[in-house]
C-alpha positions in Angstrom: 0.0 0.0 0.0 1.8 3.2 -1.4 1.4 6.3 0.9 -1.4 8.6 -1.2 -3.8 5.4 -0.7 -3.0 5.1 3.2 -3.9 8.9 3.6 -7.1 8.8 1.0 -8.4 5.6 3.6 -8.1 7.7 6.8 -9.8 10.6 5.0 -12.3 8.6 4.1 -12.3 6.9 7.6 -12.8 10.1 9.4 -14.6 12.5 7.2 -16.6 10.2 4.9 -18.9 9.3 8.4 -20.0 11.6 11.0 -20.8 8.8 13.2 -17.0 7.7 12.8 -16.2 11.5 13.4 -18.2 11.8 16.6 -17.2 8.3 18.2 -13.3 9.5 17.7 -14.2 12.8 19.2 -15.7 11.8 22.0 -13.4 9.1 22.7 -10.5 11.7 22.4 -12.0 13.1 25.5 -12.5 10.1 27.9 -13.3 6.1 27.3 -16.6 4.9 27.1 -18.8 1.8 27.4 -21.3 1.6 24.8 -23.7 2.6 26.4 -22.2 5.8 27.4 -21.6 6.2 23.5 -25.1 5.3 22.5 -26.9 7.4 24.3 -25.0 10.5 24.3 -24.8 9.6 19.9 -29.2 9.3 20.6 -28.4 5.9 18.5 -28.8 2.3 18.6 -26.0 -0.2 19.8 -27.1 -1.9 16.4 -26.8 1.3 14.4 -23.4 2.1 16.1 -21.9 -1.3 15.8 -20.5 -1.0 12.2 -19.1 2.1 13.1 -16.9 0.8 16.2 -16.0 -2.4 14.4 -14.5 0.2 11.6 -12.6 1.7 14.1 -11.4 -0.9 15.6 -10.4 -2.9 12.7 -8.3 0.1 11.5 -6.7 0.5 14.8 -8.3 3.7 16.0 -10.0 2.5 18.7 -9.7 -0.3 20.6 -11.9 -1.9 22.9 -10.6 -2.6 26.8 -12.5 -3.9 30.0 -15.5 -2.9 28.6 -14.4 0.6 27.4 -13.8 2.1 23.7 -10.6 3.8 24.1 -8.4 5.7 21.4 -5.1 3.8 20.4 -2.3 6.1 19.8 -3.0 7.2 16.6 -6.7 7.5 16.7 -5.4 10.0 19.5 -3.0 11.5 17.3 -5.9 12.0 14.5 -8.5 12.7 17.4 -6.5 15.8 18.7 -5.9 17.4 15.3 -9.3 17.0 14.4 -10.6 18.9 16.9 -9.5 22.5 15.7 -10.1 21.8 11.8 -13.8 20.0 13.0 -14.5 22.9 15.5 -13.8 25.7 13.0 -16.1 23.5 10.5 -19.3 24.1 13.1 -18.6 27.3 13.4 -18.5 28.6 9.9 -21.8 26.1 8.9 -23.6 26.9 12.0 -24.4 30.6 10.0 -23.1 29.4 6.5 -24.5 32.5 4.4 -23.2 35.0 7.2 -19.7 34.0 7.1 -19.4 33.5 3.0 -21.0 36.6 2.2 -18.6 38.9 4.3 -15.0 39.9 3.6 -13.1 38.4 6.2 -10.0 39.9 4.9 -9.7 42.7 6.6 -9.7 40.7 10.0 -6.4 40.0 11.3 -5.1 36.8 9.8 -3.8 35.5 13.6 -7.5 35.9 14.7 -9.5 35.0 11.7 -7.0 31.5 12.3 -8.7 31.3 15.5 -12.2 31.6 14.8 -13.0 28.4 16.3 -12.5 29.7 19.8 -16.0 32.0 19.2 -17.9 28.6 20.1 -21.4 28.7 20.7 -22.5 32.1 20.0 -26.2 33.7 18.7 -25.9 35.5 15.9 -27.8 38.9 15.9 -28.8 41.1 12.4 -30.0 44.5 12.6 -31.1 47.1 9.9 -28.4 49.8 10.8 -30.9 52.6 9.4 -33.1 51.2 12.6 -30.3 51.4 15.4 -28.5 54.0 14.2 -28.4 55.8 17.7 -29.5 53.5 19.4 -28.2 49.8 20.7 -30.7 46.8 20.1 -32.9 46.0 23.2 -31.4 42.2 22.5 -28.1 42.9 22.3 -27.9 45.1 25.5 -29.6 42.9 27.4 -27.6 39.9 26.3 -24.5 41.8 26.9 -25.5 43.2 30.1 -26.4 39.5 31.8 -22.8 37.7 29.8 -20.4 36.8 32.0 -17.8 37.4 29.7 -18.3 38.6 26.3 -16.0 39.5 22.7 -16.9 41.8 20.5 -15.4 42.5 17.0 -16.9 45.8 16.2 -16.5 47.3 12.7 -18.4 50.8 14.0 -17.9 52.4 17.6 -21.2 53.4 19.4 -20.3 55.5 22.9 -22.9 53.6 24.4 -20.6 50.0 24.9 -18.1 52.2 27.1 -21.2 52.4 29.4 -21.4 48.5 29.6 
């Protein structure tokens, strides 16, 4: 087996099935019994059998007093998944949003961190509405964050009150 078709069957491992995807996620955090797996996946042992056996046969995952557990390279591959899979959610989670705006004229160093936004709402106003004043929404949402970033492309003196 040459090396181009070693790397085509791990892409195709890993981002050819979601369930695949999830199970080494979540295994990248702790082991887990099946159970633990099935129910947090809202699937069938059945359904999710395939998947394991997959994994295991490929020698991501192996399976160890009762617990699916990552072998070292299924944590190698779990770990660098994790940034490219997170920054995935992100830009899908508002698809339109993100494609339609020029994202050049963020700085490259934070634009390559976009993944640590996380879960976030994402708010649209009509400027021509809000042009003095600060969305009721917003505000309040601000007000009751615990900790909050903001990437402002206007300044309103209002947020220096907040």
């Amino acid at each position: 087996m040459n090396k181009s078709s070693i790397t085509l069957a791990l892409n195709d491992l890993i981002c050819l099935s979601e369930k695949r995807r999830i199970i080494l996620l979540r295994l990248g955090k702790k082991k887990q019994k099946i159970e633990e797996l099935t129910e947090n996946m809202n699937m069938t042992a059945h359904s999710l059998a395939p998947q394991l056996k997959t994994l295991r046969d490929e020698g991501m995952i192996i399976l160890k007093d009762g617990y699916y557990e990552l072998t070292n390279i299924g944590h190698i591959l779990a770990k660098n998944m994790y940034p490219l899979f997170e920054t995935i959610d992100i830009l899908e989670r508002n698809h339109r949003y993100w494609f339609t705006r020029n994202l050049s004229v963020i700085p490259s160093d934070l634009l390559e961190k976009i993944r640590d936004i996380g879960d976030y709402d994402l708010l649209e106003y009509d400027i021509s509405e809000y042009m003095f004043d600060v969305p009721k929404e917003f505000s309040d949402n601000f007000k009751t964050s615990k900790s909050a970033m903001c990437l402002l492309s206007i300044y309103h003196p209002v947020y220096t009150d907040m």
